[in-house]
C-alpha positions in Angstrom: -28.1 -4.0 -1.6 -26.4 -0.8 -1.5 -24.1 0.6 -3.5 -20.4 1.2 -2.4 -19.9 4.8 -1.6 -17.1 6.4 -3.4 -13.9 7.3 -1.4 -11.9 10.9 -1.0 -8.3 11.0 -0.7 -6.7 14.2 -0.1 -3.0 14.4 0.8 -1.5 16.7 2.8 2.4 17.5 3.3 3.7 18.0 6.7 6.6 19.2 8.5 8.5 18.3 11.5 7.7 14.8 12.0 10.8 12.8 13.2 9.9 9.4 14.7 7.0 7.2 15.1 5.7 8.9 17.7 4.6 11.4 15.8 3.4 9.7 13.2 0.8 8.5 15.7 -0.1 12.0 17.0 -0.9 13.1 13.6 -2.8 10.1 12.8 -4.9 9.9 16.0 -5.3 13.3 15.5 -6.3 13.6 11.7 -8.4 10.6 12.7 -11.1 12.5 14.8 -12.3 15.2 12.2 -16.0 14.6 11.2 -15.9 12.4 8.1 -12.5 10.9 7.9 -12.4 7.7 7.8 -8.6 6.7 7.1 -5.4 8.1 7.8 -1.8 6.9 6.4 1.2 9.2 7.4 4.3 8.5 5.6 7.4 9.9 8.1 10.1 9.6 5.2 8.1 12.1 2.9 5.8 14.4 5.5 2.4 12.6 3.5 -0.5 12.7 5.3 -3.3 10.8 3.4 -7.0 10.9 4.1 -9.1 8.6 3.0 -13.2 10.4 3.5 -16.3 9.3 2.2 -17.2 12.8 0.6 -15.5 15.9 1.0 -13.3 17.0 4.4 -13.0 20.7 5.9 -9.1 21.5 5.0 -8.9 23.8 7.7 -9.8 20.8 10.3 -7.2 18.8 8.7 -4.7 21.8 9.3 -5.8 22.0 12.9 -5.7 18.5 13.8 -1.9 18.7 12.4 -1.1 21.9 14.6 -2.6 20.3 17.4 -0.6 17.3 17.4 2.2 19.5 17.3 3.1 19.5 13.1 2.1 22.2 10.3 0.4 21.4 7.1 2.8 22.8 4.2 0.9 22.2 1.7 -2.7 21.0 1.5 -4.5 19.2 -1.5 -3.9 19.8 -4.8 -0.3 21.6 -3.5 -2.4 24.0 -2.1 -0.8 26.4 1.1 -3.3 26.1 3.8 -5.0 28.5 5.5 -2.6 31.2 8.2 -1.8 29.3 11.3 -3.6 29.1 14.5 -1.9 32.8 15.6 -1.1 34.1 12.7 2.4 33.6 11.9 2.0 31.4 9.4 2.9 28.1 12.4 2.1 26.6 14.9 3.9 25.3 18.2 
């Protein structure tokens, strides 16, 4: 029998989601970087949890979120993430 492998959660805070709608971009979106293996968005509070089963690449996370068409305020641990796609700090 094998052993249960441990999970990852990191939580991410992100802006500009309104509606359900997006909720579901960022979730679809989240959900196809290597290794994730969960996503839960919370709309009321910008949270973005993701579940892994070892370590994810931040700056994936961040670029999943700009391409659904959100930015990544803060990333785990309250950290800022990495300068936006162009360079000012945003995406579009």
């Amino acid at each position: 029998m094998t052993a249960p492998t441990a999970q990852t959660l990191s939580t991410y805070t992100v802006s500009g989601m309104t509606c359900g709608h997006c909720v579901s971009s960022v979730s679809a979106e989240v959900g196809k970087v290597p290794g994730v293996t969960g996503v839960e968005v919370a709309l009321e509070t910008g949270l973005v949890i993701v579940t892994s089963d070892g370590p994810v690449d931040g700056a994936a996370v961040t670029a999943a979120v700009a391409e659904a068409g959100y930015e990544v305020v803060a990333g785990p641990e309250g950290e800022a993430p990495a300068a936006g796609c162009c360079g000012s700090g945003g995406c579009h």
